[in-house]
N, CA and C of each residue as an Amber inpcrd file, in Angstrom:
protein
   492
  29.3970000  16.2090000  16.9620000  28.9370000  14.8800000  16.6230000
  27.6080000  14.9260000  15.8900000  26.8540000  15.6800000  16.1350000
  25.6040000  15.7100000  15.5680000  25.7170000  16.2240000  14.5990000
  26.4520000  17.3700000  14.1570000  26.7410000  18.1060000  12.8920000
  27.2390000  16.9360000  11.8920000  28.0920000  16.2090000  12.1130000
  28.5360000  14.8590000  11.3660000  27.4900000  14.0290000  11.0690000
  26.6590000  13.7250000  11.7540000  25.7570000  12.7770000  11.6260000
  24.4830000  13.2340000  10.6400000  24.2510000  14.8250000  11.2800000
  23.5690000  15.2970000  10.0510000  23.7480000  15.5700000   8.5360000
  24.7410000  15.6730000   8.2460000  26.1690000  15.6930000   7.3460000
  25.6090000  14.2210000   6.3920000  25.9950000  13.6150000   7.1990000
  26.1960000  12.2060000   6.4690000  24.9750000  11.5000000   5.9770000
  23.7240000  12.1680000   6.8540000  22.7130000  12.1630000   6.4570000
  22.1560000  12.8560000   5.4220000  22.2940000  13.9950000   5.4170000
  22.4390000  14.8270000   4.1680000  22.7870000  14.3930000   2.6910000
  24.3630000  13.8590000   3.2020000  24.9760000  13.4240000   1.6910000
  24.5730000  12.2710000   1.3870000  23.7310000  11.1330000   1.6820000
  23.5600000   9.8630000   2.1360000  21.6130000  10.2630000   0.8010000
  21.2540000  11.2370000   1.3200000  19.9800000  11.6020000   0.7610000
  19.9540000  12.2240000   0.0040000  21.5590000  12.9680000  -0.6610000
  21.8220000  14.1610000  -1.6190000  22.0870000  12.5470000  -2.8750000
  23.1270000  11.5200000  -2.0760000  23.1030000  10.6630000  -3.5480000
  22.2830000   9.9880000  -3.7630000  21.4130000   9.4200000  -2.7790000
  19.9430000   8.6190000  -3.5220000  18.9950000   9.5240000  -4.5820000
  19.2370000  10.5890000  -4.4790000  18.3110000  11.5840000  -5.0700000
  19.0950000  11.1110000  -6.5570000  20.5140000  11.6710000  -6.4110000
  21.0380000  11.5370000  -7.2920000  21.4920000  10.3860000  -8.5600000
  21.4220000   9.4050000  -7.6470000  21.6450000   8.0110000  -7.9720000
  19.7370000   7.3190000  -8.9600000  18.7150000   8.1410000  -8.3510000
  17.3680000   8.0010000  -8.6860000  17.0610000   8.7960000  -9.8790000
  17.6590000   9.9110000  -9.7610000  17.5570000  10.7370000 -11.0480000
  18.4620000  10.2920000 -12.3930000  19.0650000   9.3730000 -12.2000000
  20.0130000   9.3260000 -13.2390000  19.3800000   7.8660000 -13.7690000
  19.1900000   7.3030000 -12.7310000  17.9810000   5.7690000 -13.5900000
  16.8470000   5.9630000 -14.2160000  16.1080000   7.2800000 -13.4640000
  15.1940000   7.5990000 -14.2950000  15.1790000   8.1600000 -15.8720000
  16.3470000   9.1160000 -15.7590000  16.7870000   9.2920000 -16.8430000
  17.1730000   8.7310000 -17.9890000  17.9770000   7.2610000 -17.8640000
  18.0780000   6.5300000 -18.6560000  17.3270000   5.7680000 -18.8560000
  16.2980000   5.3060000 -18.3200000  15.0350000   4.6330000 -18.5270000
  14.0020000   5.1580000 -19.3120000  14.1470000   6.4110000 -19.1930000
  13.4080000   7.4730000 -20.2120000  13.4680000   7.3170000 -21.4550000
  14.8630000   7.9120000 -21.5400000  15.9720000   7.7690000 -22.7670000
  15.7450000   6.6130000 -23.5570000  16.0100000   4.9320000 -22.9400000
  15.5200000   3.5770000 -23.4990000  13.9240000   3.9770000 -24.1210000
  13.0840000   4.3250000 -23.3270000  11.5510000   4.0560000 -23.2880000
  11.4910000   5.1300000 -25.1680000  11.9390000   5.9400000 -24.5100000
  11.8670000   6.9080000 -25.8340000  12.3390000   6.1930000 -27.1860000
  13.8530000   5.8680000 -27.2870000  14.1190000   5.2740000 -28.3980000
  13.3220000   3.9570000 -28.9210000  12.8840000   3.2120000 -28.1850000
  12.0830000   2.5930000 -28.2530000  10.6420000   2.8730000 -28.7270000
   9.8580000   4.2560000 -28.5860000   8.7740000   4.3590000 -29.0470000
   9.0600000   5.1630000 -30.2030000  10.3430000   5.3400000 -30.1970000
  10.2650000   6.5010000 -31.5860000  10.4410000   5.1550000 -32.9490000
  11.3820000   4.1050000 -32.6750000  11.2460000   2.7940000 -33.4440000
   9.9170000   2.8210000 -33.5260000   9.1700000   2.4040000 -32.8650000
   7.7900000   1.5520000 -33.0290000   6.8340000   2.7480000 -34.1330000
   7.0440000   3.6840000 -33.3510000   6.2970000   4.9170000 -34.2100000
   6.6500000   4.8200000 -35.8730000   7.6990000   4.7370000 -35.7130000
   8.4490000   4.5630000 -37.2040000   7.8740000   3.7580000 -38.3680000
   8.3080000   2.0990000 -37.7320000   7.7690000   1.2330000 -38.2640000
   6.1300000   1.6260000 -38.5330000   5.0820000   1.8770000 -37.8900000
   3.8800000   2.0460000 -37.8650000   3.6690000   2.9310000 -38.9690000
   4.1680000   4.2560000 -39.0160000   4.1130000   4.8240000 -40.0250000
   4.9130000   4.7280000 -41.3120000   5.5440000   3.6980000 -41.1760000
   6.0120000   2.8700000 -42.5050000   4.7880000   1.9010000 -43.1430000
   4.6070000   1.4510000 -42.5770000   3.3040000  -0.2410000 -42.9830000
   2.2830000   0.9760000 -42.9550000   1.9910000   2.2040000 -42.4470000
   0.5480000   3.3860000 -42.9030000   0.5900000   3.8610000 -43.9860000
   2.2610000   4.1340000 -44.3620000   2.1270000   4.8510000 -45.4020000
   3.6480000   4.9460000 -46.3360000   3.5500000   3.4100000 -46.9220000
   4.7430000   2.5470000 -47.5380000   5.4370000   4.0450000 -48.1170000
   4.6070000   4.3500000 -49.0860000   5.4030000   5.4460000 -50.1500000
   6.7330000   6.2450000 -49.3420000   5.9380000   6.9680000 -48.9610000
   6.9420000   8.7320000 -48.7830000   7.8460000   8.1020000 -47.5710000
   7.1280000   6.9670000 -46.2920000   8.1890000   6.8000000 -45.1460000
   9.2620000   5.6660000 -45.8620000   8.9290000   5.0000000 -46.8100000
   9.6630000   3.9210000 -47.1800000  11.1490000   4.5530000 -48.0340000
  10.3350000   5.9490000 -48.6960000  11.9140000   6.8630000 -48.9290000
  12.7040000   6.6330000 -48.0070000  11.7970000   7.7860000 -46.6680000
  12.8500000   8.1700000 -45.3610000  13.7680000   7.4500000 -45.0150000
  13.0920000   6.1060000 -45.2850000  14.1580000   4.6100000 -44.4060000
  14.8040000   3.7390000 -44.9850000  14.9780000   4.4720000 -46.4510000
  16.1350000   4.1480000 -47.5250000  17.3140000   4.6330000 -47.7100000
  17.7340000   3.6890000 -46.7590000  19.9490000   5.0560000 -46.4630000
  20.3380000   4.6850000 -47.7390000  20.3300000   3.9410000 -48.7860000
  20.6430000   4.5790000 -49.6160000  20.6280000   5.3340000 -50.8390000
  19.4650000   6.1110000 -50.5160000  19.3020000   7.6770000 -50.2890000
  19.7790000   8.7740000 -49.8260000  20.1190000   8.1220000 -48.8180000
  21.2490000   8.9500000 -47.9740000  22.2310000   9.7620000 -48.3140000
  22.5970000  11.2010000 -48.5750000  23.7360000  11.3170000 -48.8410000
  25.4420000  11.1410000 -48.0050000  24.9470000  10.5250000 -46.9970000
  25.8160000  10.4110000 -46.1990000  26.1410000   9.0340000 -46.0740000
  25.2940000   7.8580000 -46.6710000  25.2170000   6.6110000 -46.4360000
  27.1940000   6.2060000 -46.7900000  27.0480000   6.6780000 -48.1150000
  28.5230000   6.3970000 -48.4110000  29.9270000   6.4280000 -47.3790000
  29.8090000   7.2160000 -46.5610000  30.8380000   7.7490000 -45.4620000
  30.4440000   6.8570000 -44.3670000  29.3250000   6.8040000 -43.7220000
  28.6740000   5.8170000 -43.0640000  29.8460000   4.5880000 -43.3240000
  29.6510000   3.7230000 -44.7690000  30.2020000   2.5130000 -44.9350000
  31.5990000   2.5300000 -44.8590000  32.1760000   3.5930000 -45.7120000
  33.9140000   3.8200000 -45.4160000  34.3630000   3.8830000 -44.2800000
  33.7220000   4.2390000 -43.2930000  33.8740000   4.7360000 -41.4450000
  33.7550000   3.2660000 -41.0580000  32.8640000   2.3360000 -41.1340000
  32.5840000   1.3490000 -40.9000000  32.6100000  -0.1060000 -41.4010000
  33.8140000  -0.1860000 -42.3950000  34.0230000  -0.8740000 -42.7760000
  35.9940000  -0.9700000 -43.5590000  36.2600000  -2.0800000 -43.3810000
  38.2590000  -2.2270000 -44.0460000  38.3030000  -2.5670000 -45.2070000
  39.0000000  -2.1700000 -45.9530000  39.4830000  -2.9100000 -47.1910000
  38.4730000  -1.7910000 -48.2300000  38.7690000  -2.3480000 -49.5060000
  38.8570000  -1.2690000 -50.7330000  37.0070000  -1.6570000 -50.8550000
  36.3630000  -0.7910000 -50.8110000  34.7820000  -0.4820000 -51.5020000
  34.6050000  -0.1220000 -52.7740000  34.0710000  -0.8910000 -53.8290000
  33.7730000  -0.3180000 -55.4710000  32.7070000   0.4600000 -55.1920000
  33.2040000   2.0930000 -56.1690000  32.6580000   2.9260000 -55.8870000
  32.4440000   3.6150000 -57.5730000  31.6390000   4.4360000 -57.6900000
  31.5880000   5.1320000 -58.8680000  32.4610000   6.6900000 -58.6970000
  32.9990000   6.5980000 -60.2810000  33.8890000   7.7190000 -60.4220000
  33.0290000   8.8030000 -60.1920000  33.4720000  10.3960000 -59.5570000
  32.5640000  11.5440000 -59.6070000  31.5020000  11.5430000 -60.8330000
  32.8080000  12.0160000 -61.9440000  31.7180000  11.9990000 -63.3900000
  30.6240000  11.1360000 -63.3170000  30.8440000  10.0660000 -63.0600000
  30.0440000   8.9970000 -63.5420000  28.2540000   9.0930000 -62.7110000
  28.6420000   9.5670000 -61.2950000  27.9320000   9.5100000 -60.5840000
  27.2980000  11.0420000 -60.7070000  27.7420000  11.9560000 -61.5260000
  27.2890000  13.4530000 -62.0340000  26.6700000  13.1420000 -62.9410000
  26.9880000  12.0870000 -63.8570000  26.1420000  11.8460000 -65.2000000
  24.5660000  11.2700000 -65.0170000  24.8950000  10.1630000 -63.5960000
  23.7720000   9.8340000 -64.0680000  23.0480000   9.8850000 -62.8430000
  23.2890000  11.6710000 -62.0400000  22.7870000  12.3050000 -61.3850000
  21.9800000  13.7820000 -62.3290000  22.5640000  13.6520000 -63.5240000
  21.9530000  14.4160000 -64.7850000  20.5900000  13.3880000 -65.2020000
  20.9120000  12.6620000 -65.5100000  19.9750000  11.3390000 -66.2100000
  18.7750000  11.6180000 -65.3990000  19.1130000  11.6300000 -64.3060000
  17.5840000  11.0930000 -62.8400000  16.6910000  12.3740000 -63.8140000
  17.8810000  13.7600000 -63.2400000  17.1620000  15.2620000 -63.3520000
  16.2830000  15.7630000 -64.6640000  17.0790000  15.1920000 -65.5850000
  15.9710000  15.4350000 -66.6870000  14.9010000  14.5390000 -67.1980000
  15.0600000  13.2850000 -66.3940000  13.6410000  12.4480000 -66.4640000
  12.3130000  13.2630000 -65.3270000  12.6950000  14.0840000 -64.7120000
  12.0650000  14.9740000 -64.0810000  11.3010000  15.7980000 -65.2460000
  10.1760000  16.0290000 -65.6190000   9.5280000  16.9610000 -66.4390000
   8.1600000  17.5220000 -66.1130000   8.0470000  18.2410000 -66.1720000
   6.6810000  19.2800000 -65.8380000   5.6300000  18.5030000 -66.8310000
   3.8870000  18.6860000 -66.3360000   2.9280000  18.2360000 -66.8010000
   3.2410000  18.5680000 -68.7750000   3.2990000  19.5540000 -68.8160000
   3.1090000  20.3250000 -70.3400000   3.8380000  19.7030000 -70.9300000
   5.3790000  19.0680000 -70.3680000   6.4050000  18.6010000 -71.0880000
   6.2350000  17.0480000 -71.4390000   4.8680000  16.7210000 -71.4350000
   4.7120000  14.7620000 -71.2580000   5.1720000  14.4010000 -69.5710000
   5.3420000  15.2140000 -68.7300000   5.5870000  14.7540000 -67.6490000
   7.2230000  13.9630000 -67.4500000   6.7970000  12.8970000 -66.5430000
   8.1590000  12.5650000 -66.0580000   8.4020000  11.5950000 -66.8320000
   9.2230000  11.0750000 -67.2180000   9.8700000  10.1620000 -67.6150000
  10.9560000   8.9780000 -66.8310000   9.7540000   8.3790000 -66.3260000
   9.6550000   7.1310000 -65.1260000  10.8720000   5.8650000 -65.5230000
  10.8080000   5.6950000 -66.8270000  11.5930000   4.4920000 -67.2190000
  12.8280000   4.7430000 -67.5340000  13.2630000   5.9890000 -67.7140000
  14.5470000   6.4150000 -67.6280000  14.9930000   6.8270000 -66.3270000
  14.2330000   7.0780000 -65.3980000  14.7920000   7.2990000 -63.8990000
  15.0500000   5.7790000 -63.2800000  14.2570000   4.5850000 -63.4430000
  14.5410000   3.6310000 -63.4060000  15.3890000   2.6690000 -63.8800000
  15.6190000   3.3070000 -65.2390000  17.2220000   2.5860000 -65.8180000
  18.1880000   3.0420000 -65.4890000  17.8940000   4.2410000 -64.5880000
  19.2570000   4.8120000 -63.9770000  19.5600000   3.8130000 -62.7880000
  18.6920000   3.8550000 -62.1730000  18.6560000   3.0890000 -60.6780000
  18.9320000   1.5090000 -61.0980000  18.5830000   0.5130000 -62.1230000
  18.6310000  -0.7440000 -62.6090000  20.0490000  -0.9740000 -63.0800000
  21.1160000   0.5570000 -63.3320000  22.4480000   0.3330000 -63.6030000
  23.1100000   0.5700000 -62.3680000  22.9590000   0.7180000 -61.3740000
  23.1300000   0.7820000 -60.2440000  23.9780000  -0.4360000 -59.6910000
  24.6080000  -0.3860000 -59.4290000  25.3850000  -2.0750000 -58.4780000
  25.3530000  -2.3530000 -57.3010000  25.0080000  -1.4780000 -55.7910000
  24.5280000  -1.4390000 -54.7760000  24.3210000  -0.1280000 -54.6010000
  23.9440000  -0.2160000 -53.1830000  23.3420000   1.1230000 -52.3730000
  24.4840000   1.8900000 -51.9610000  25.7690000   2.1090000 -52.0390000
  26.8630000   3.0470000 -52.1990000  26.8880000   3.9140000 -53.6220000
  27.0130000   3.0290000 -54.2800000  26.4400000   3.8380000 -55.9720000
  25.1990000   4.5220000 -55.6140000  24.0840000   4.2520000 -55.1380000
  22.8990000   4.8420000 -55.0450000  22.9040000   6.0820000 -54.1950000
  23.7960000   5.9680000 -52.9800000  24.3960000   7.1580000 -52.7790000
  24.9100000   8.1100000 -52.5250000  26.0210000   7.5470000 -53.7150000
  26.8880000   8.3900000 -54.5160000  26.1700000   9.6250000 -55.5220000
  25.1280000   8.7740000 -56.0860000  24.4190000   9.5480000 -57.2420000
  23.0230000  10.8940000 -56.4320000  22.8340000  10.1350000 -55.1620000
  21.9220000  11.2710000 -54.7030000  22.9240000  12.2540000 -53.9400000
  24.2290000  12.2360000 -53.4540000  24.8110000  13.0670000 -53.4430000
  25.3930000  13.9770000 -54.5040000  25.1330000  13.2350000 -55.6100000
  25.7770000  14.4240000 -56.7600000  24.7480000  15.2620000 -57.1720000
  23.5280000  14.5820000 -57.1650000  22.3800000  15.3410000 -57.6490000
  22.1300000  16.4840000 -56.4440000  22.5630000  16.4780000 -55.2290000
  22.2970000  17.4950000 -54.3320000  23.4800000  18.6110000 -54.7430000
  24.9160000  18.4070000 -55.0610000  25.4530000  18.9440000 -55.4560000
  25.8780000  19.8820000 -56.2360000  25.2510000  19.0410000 -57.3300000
  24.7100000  19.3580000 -58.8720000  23.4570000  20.4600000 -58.7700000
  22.4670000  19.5430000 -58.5690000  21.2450000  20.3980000 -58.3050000
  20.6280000  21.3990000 -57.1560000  21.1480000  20.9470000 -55.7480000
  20.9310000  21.8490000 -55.3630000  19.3960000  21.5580000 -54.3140000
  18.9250000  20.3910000 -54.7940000  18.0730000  19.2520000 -54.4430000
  18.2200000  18.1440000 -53.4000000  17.5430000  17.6440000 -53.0220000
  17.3990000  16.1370000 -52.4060000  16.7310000  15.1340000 -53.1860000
  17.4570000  14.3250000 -53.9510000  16.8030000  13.4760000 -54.3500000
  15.8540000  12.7140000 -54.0030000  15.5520000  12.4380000 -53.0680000
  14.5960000  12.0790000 -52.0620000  13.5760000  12.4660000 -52.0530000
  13.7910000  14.1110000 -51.6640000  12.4980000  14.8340000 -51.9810000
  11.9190000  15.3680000 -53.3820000  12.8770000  15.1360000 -54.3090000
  12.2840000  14.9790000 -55.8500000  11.5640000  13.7810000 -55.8970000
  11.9560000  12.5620000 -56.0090000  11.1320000  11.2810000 -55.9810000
   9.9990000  11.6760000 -54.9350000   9.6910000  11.7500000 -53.6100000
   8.4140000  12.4910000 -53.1010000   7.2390000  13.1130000 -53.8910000
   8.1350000  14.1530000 -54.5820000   7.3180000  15.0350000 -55.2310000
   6.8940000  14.9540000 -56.3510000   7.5630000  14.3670000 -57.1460000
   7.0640000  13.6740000 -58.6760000   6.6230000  12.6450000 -58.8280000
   7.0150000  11.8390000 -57.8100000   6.1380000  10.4490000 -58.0970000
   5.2700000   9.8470000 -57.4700000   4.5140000   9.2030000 -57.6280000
   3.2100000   8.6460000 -57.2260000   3.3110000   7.4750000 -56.3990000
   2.2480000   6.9070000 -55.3000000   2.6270000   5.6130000 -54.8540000
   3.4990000   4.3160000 -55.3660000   3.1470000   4.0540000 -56.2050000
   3.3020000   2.6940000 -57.3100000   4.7660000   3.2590000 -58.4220000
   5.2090000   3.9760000 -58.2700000   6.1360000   4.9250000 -58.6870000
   7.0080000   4.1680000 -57.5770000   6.8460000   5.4520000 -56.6910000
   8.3630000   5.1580000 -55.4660000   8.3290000   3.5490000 -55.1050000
   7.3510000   2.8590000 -55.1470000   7.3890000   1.6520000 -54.3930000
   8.5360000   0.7560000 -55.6000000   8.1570000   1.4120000 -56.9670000
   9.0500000   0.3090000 -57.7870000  10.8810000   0.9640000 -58.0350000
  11.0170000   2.2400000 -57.6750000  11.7390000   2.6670000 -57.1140000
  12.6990000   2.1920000 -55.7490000  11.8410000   1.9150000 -55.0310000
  12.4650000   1.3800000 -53.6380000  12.4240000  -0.4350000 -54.0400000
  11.8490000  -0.9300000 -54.6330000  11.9010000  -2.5190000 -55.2950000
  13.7560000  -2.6110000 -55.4070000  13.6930000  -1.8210000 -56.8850000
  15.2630000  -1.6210000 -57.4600000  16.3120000  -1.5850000 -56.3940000
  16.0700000  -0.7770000 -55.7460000  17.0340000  -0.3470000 -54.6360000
  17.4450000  -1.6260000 -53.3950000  15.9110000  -2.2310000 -53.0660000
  16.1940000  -2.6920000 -51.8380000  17.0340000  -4.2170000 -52.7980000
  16.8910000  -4.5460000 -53.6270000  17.1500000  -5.7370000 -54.2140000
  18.4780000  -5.5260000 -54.3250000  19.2480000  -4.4370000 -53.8730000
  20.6400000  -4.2020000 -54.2430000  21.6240000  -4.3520000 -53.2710000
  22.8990000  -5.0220000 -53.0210000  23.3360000  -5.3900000 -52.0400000
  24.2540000  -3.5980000 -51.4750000  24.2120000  -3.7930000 -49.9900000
  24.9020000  -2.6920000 -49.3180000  26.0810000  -1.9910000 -50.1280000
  27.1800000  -3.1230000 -50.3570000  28.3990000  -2.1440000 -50.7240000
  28.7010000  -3.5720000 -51.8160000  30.0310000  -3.4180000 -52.0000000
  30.6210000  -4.2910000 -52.8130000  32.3320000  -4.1960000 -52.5050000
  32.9630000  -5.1500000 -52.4570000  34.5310000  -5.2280000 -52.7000000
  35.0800000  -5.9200000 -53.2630000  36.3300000  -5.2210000 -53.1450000
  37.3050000  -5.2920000 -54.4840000  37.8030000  -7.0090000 -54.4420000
């Protein structure tokens, strides 16, 4: 009888443990995702440029699959070529100091022929393809505050997807 009783006591204190560890855990988990948001945002409004890339899915090369996964019916999309061509276009508005530099208004008429943020990318996936690059981190690296910001202008003004 006592062996039972200790028993039950045992298992009685084995699941509160257990039952305590697992709230804590997910309370964690919440608390965390939650400060990693806030962190985010903060260092977005610190430092518009380079985080305002990061938090541009479409940039993304994955954004595209994202929307097909998550969405029915036919999405207008750009043909490969099309999205190789003017994943060429971005790359050679890319130019070194000696060469006159970059050529800003042709990377921007690329992005201004753009029809939403699935086209957008479409085209930074070809340029990774193609090039071998992240478009993302080319725009980073070549361009200047007032650069990416009119960059991300174009973009955000562009609706998600489009259908047929």
């Amino acid at each position: 009888m006592k062996k039972v009783v200790g028993l039950q006591i045992t298992a009685g204190t084995v699941g509160l443990i257990l039952i305590g560890t697992t709230y804590m855990t997910l309370r964690n988990k919440k608390r965390n995702k939650l400060a990693s948001s806030l962190l985010g945002e903060l260092s977005k409004s610190l430092n518009p440029d380079s985080k305002g890339l990061e938090s541009s899915a479409a940039l993304d090369v994955k954004y595209v699959d994202r929307v097909f996964n998550s969405r029915s019916g036919k999405i207008i999309v750009l043909k490969k070529s099309t999205a190789t061509r003017y994943a060429n276009e971005i790359h050679k508005g890319f130019r070194p100091w000696y060469r006159g530099g970059d050529l800003e208004e042709n990377i921007y008429a690329v992005f201004r022929n753009l029809k939403d943020k699935v086209q957008v990318s479409q085209v930074a996936k070809a340029y990774q393809r193609e090039h071998k690059l992240n478009l993302r981190d080319q725009l980073k690296d070549h361009f200047d505050r007032s650069e990416i910001k009119t960059v991300l202008g174009i973009i955000s003004r562009l609706p998600k997807y489009r259908t047929v």
